[in-house]
N, CA, C and O of each residue as an XYZ file, in Angstrom:
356
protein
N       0.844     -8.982     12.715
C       2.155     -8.388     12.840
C       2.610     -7.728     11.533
O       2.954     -6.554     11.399
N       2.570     -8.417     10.852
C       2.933     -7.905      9.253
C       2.478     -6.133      8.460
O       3.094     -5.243      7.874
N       0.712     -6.458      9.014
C       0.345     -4.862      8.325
C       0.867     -4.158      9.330
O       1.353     -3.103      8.921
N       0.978     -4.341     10.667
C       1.673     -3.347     11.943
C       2.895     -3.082     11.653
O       3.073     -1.894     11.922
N       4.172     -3.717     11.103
C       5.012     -3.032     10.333
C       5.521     -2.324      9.286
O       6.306     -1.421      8.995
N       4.407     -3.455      8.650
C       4.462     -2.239      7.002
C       3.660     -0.624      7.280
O       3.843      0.416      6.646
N       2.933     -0.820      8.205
C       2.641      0.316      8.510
C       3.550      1.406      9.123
O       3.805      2.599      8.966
N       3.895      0.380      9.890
C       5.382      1.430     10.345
C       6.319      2.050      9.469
O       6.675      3.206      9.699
N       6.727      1.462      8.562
C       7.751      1.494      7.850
C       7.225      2.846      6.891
O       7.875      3.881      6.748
N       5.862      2.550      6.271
C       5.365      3.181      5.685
C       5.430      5.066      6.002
O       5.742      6.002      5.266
N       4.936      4.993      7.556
C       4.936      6.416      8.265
C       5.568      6.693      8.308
O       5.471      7.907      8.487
N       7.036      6.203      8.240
C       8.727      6.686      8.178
C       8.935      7.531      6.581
O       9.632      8.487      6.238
N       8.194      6.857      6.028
C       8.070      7.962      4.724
C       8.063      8.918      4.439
O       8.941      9.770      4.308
N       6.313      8.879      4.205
C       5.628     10.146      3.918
C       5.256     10.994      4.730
O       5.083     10.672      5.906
N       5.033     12.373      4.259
C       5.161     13.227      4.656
C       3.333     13.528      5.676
O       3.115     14.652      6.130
N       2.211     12.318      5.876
C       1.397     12.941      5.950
C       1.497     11.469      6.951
O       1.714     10.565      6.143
N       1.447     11.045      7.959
C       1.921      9.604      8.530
C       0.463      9.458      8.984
O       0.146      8.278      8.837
N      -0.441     10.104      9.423
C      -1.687      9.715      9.928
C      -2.740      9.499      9.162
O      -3.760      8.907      9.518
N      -2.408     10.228      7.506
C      -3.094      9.268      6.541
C      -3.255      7.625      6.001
O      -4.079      7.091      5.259
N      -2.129      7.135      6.703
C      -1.709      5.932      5.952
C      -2.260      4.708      7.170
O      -2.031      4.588      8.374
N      -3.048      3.945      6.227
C      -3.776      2.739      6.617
C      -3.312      1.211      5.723
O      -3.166      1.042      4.512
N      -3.148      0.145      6.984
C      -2.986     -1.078      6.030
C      -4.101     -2.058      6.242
O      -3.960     -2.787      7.224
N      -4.782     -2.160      5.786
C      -6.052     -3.538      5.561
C      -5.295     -4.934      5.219
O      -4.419     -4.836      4.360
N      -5.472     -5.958      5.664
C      -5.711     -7.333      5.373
C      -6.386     -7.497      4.932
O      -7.424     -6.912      5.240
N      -6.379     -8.420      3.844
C      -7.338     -9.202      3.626
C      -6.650    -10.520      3.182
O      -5.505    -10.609      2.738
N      -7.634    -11.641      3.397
C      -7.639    -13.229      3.329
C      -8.131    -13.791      1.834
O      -9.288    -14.159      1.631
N      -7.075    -13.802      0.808
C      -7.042    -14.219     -0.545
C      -7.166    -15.419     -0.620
O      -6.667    -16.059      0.306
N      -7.837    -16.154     -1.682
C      -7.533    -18.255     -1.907
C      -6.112    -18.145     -1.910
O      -5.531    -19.062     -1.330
N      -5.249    -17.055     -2.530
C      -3.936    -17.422     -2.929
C      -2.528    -17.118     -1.829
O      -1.306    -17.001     -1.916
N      -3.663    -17.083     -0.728
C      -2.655    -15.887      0.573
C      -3.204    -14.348      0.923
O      -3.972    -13.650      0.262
N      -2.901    -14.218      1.504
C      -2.966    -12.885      2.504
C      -2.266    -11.210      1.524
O      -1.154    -10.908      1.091
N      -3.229    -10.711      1.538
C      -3.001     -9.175      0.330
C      -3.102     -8.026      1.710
O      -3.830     -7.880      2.692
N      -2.073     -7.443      1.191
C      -1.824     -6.082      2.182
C      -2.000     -4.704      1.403
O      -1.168     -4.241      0.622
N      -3.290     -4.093      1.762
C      -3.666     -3.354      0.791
C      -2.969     -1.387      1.570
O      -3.367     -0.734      2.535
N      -2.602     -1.296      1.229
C      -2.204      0.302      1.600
C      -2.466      1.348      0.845
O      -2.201      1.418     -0.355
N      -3.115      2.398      1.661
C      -3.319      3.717      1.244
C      -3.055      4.910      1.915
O      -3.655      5.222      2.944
N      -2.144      5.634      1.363
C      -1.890      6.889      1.812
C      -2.450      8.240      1.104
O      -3.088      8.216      0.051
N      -2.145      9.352      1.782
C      -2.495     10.565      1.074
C      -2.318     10.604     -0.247
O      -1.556      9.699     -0.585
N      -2.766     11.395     -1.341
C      -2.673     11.159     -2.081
C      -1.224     12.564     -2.951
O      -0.976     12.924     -4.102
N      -0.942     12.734     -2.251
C       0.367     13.707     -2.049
C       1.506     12.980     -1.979
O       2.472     13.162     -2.719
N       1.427     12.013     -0.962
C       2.479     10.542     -1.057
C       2.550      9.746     -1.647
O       3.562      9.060     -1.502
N       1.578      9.343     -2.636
C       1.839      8.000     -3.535
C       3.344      7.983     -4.133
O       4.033      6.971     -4.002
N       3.820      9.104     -4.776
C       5.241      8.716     -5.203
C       6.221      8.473     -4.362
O       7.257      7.966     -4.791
N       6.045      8.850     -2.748
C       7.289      8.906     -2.155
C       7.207      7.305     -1.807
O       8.296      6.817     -1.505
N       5.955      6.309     -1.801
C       5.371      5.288     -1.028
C       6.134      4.456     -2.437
O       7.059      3.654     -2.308
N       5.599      4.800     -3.585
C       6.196      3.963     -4.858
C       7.305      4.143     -5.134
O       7.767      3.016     -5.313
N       8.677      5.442     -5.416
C       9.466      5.607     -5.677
C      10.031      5.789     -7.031
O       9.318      5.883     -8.031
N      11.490      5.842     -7.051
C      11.415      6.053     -8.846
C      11.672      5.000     -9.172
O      12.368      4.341     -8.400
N      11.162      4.300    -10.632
C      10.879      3.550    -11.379
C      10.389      1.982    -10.178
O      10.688      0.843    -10.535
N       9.735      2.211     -8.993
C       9.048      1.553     -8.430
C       9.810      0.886     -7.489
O       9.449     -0.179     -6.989
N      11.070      1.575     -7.161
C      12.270      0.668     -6.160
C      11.575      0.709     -4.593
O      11.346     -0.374     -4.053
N      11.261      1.918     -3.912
C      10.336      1.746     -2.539
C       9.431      0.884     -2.680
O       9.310     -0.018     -1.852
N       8.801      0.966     -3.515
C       7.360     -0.148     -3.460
C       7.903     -2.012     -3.014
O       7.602     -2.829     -2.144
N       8.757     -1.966     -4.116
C      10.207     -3.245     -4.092
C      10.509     -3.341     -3.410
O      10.178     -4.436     -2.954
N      11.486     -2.465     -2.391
C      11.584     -2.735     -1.220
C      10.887     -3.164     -0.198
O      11.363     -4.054      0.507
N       9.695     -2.647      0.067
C       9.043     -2.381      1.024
C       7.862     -4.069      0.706
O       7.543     -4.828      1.621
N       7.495     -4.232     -0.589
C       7.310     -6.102     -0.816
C       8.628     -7.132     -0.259
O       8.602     -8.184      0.379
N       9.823     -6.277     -0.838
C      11.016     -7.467      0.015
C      10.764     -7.702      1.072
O      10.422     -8.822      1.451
N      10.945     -6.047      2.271
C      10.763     -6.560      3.706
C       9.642     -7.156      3.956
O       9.829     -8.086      4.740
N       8.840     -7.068      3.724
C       7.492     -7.904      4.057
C       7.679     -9.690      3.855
O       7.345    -10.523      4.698
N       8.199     -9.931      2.730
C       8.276    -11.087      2.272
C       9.281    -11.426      3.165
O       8.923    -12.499      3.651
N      10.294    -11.112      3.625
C      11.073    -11.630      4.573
C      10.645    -12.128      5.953
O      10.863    -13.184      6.548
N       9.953    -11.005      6.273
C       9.018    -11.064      7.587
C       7.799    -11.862      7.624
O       7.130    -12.026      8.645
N       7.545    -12.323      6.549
C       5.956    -13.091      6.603
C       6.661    -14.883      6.335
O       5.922    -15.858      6.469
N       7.992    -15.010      5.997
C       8.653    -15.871      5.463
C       8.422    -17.162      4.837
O       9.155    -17.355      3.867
N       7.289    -18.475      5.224
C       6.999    -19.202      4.277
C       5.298    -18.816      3.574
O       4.577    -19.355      2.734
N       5.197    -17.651      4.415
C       3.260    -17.466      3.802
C       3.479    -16.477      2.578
O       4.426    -15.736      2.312
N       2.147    -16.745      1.854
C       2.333    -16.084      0.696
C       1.711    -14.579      1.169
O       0.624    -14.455      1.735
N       2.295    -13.860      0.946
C       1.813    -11.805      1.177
C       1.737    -11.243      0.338
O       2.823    -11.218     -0.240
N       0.677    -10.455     -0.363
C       0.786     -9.559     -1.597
C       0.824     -8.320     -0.962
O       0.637     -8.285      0.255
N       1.011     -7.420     -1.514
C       1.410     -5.901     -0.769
C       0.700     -5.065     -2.184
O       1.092     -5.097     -3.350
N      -0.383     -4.388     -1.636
C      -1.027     -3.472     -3.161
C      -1.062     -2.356     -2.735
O      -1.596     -2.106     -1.654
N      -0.371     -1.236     -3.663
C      -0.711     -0.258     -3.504
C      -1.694      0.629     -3.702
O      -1.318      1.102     -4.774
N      -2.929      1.332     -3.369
C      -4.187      1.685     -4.419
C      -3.695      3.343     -4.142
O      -2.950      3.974     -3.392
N      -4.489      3.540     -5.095
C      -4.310      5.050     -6.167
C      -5.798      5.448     -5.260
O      -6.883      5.124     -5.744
N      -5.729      6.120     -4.016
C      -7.143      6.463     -3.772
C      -7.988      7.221     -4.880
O      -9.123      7.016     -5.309
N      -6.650      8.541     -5.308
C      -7.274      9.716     -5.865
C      -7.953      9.242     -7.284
O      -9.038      9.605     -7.740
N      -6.590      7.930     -8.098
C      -7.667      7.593     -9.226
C      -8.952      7.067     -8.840
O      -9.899      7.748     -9.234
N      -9.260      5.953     -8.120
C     -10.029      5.845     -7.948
C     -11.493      6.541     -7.737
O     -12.576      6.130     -8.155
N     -11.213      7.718     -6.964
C     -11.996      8.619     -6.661
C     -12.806      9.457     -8.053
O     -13.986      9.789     -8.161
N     -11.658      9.629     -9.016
C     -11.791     10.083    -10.211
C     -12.326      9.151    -11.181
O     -12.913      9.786    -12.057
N     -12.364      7.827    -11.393
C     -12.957      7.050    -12.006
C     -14.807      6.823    -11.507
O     -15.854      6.691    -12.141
N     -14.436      6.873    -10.055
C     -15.955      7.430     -9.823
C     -16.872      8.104     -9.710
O     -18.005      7.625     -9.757
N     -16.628      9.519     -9.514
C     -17.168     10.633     -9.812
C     -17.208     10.861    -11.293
O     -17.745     11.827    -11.836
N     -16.525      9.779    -11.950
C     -16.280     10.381    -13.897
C     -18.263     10.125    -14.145
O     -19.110     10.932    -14.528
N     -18.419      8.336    -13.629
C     -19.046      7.881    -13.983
C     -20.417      8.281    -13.695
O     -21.342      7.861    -14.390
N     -20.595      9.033    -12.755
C     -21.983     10.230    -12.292
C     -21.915     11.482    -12.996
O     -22.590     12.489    -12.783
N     -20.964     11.290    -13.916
C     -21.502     12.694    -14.613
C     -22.246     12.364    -15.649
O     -22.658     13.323    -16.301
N     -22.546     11.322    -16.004
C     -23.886     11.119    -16.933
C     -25.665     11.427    -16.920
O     -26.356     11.097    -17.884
């Protein structure tokens, strides 16, 4: 239930809604909600000085209520760029 809303919430966003995917995964420390969107949206998904992102961990944490939920945002495009850096050798 949890990534099915943050997902929702998420597509209410940004501007590209069929990019955006939420993965589970099963941590020792609790349950991590990993999200990625276009990479055109990362700021609208983070916000200024990181208040959407905040938000969007509040509602979750409300909704998941005594389980522990991490909510991560990943940087596809860095990523992408940290790996292609490393094949240019």
């Amino acid at each position: 239930m949890l990534p099915e809303a943050l997902e929702h919430l998420i597509r209410g966003i940004v501007a590209h809604p069929d990019d955006v995917t939420v993965k589970e995964k099963d941590l020792r420390r609790g349950r991590m909600l990993e999200v990625r969107v276009n990479a055109d949206d990362v700021g609208k998904v983070i916000g200024r000085s990181g208040r959407t992102a905040t938000a969007l961990r509040t509602v979750i944490g409300a909704l998941a209520g005594d389980q522990d939920v991490r909510v991560d945002f990943v940087d596809v495009d860095r990523l992408a760029r940290r790996g292609s850096a490393g094949r240019r050798r």
